[in-house]
N, C-alpha and C positions, 0 to 999 in steps of 0.2 A: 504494500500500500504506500507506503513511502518512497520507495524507488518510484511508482505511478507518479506520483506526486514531483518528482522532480529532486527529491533532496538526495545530496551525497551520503554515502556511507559512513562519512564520519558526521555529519549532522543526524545521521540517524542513529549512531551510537550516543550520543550526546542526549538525543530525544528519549530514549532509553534510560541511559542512565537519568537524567532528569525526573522522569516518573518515577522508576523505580528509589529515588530518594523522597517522591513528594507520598509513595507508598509508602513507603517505611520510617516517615516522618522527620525525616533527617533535616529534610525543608518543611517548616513551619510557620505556612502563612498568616496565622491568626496571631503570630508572634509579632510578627514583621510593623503590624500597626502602632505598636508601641515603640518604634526605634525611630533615632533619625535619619534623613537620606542617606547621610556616610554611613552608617550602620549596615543598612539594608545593602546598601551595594556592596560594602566590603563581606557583608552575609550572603546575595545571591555569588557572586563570583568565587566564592570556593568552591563552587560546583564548577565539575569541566564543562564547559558550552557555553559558560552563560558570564559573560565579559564587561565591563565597565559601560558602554552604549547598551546593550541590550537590559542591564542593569538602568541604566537612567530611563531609558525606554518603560521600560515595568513601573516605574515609578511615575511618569506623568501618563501615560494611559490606564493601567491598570488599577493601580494607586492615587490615583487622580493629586497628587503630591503640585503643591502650587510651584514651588522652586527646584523642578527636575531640569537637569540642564544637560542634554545630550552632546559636549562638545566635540565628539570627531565624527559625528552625524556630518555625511558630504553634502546632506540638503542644504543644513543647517550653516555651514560654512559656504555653500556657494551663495546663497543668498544673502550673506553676510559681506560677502566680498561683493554682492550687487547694491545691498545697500550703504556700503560708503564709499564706492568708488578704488578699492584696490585693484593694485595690477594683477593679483596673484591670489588665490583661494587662502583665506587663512586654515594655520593648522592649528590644532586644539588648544596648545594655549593661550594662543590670539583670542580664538572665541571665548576663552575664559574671561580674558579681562576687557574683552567689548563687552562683552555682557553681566560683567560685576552690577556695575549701577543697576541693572534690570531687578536686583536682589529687592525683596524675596518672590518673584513674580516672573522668573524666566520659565515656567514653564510655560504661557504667556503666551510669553516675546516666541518662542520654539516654534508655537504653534502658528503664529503669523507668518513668520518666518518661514514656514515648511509651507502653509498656503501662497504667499508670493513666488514659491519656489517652484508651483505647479506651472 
């Protein structure tokens, strides 16, 4: 089903293991609402698969978290390079501190920003 699906062999080991730890509790999401962003990412990414973007990702969609800031999101940096005129796509830490001021509300600005990006 997942090869249908189009995902590699090693995304589908990752999808695996991922469940098989949301089975056996090792990920506890009911946890998760008590911690802060840094927490929660430095908690989803000790799992293999699941990395710093896809962690901030989980936290402004899923988590609906107001200050998830997805900085090496390529949306998120091209649009960023479109809205202040650079020559060259910023990389992650750039988008970091364009978007300080945005605090506590980039996840926000993300979303703007991924919509102009369309």
């Amino acid at each position: 089903v997942f090869r249908a699906a189009g995902l590699s062999y090693q995304k589908i080991n990752y999808c695996t293991g991922i469940a098989e730890a949301c089975l056996s509790k090792k990920i506890n999401f009911s946890s998760l609402e008590q911690m802060t962003n840094e927490q929660i990412v430095n908690e989803l990414t000790k799992f293999k698969g699941i990395g710093e973007w896809t962690a901030q990702c989980y936290l402004l969609g899923c988590m609906s978290r107001k200050d998830a800031w997805p900085s090496s999101d390529l949306g998120l940096q091209v649009a960023i390079q479109r809205l202040k005129g650079l020559r060259t796509r910023p990389l992650k830490l750039t988008t970091e501190e364009i978007a300080e001021p945005w605090r506590p509300f980039r996840s926000v600005a993300a979303l703007i920003l991924w919509s102009s990006y369309d």
